[in-house]
Backbone as a printed PyTorch tensor [residue, N CA C, xyz], in Angstrom:
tensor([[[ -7.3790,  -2.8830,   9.2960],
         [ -6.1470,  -2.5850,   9.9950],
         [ -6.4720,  -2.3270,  11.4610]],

        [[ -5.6650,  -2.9840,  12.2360],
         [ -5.7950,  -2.9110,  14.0250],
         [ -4.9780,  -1.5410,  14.3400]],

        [[ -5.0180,  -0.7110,  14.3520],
         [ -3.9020,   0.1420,  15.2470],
         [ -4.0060,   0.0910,  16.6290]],

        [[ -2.8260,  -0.3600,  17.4220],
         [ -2.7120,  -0.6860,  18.1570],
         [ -1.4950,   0.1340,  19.2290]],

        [[ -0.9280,   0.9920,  18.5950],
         [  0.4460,   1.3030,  18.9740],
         [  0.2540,   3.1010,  19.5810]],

        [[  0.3770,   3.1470,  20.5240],
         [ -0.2520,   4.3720,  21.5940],
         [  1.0080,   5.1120,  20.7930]],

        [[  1.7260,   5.0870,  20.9340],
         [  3.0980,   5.7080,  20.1970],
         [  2.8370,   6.5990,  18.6450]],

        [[  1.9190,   5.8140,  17.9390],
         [  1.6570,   6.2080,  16.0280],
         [  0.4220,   6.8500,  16.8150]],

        [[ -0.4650,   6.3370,  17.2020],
         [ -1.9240,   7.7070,  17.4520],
         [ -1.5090,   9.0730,  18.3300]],

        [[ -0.7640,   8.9630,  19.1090],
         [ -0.1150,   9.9390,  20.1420],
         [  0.7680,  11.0020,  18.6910]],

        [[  1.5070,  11.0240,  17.6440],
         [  2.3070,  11.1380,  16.8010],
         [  1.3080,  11.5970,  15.4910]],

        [[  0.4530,  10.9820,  15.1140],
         [ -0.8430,  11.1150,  14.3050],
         [ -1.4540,  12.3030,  14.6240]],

        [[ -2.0260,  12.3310,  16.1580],
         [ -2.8100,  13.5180,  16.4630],
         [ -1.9430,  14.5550,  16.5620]],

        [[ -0.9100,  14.6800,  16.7970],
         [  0.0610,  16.3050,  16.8840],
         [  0.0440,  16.2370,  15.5470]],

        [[  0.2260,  15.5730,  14.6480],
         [  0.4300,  15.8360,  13.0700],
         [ -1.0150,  16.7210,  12.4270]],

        [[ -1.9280,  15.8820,  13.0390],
         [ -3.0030,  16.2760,  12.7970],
         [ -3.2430,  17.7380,  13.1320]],

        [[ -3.1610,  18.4810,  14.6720],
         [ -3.1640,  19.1630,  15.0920],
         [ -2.7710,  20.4630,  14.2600]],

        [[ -1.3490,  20.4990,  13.9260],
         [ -0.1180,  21.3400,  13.3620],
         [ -0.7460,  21.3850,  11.6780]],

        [[ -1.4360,  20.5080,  10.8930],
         [ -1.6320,  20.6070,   9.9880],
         [ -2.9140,  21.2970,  10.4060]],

        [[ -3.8750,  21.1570,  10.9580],
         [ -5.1130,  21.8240,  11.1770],
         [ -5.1580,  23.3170,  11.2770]],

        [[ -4.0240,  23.7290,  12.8280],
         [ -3.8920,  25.3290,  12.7890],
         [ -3.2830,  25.8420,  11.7010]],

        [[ -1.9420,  25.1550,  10.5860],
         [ -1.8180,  25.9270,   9.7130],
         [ -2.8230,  25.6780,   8.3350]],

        [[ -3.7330,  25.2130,   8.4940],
         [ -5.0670,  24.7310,   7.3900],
         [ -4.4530,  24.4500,   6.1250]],

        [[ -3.7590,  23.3760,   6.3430],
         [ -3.4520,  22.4540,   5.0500],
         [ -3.1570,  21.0830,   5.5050]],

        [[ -4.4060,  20.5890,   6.1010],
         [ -4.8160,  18.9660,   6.4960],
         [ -4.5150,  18.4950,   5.0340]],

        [[ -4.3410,  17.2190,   5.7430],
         [ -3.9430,  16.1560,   4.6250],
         [ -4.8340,  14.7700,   5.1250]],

        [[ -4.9300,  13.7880,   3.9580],
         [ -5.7930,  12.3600,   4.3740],
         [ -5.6160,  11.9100,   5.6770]],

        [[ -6.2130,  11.4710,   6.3020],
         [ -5.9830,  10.5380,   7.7670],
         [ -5.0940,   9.2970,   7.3240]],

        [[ -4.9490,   8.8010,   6.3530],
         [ -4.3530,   7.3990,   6.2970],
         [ -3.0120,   8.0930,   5.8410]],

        [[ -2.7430,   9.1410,   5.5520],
         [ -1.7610,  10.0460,   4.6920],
         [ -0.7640,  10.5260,   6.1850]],

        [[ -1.8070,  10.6520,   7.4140],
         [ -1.2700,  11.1610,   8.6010],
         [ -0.8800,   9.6480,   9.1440]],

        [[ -1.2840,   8.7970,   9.2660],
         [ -1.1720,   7.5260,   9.9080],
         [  0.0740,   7.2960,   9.1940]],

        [[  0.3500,   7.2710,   8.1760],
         [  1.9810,   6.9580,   7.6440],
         [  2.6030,   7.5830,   7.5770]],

        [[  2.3790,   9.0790,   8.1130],
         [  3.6290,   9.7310,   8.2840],
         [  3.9590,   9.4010,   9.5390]],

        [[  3.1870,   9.2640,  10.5050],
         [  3.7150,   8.8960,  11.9890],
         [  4.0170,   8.0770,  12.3660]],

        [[  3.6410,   6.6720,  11.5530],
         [  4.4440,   5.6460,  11.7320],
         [  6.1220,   5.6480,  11.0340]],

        [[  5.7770,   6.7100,  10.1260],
         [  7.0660,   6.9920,   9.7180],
         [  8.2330,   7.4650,  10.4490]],

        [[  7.6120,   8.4460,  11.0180],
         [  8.1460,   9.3990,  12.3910],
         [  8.4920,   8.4860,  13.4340]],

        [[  7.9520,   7.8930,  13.9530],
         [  8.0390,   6.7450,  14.9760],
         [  8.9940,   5.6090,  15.0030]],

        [[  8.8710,   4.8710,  13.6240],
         [ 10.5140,   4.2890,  13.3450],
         [ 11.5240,   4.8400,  12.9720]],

        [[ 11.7930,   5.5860,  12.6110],
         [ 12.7430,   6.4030,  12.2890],
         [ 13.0360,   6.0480,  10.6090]],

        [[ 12.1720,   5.8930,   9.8310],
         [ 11.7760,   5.8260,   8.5110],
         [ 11.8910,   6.8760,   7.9920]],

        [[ 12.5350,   6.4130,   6.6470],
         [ 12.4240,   7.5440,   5.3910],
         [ 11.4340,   7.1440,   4.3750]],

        [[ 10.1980,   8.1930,   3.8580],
         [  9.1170,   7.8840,   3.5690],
         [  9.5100,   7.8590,   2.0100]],

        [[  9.4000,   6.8650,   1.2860],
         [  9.3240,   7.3230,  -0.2640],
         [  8.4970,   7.6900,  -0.8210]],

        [[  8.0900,   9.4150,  -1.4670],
         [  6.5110,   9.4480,  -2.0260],
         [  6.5790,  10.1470,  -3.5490]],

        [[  5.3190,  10.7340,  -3.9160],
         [  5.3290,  11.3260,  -4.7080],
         [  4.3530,  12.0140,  -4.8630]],

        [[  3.4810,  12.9550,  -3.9870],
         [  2.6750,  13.5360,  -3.8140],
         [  2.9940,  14.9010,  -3.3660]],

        [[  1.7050,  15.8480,  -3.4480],
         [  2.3480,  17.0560,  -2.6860],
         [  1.9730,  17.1950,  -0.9020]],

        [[  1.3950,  16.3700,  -0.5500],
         [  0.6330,  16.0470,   0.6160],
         [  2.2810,  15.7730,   1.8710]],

        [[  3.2270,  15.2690,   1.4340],
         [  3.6380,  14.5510,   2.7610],
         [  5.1220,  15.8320,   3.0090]],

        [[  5.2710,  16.5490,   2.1580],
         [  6.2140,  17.3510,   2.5820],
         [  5.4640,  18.6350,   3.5990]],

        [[  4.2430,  18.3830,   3.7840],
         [  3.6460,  19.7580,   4.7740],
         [  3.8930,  18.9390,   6.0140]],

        [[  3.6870,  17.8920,   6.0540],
         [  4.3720,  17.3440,   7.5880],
         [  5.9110,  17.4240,   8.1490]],

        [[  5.7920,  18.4420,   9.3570],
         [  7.3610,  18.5560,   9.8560],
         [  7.4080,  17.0360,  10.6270]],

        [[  8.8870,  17.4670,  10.7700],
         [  9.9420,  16.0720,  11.6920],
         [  9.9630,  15.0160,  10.5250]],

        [[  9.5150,  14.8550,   9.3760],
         [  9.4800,  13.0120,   8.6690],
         [ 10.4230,  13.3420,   7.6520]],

        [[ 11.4060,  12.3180,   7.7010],
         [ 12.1640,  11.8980,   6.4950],
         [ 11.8460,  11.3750,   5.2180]],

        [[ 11.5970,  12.3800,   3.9960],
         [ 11.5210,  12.1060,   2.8770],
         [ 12.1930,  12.1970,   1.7260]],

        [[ 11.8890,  11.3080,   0.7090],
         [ 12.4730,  10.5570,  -0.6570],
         [ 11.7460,  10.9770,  -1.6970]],

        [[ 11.6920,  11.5260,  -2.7050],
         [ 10.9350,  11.8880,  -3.6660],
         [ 11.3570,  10.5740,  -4.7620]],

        [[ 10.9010,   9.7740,  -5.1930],
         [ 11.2880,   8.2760,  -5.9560],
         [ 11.4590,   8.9530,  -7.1230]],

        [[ 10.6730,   9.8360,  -7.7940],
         [ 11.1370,  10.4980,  -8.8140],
         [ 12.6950,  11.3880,  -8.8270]],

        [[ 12.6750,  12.0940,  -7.6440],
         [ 14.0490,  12.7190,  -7.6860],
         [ 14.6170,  11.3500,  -7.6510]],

        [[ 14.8380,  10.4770,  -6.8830],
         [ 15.9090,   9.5980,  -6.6830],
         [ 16.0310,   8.6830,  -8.1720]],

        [[ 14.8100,   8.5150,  -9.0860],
         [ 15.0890,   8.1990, -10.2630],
         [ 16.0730,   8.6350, -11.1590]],

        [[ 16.1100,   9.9220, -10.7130],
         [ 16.9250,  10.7970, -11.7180],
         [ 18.3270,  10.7150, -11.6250]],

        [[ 18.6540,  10.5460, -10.4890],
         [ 20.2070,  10.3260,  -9.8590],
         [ 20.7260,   8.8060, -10.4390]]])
């Protein structure tokens, strides 16, 4: 994968940052899609416990939405 987009690494590293001082980091590729998430204005579909510690991103739990 090329990353190329000053916008998702600029967005990545504050994610990074904010998860670091409150010490519940999450994967790097886990941060790379939340900020590209953040960046388009995407709603993330997941199912992990990892992507709701990231503020600002719009998320979908596929399981909740199964249920509906």
């Amino acid at each position: 994968m090329f990353l190329d987009n000053l916008e998702i690494i600029e967005q990545a590293s504050e994610i990074h940052i904010d998860l670091r001082r409150k010490g519940r980091l999450i994967q790097d590729a886990d941060i790379l899609i939340a900020a590209t998430a953040i960046i388009h204005n995407l709603t993330l579909v997941y199912n992990d416990s990892d992507m709701p510690r990231v503020e600002g991103i719009n998320l979908d739990n596929w399981l909740d939405v199964e249920k509906n």
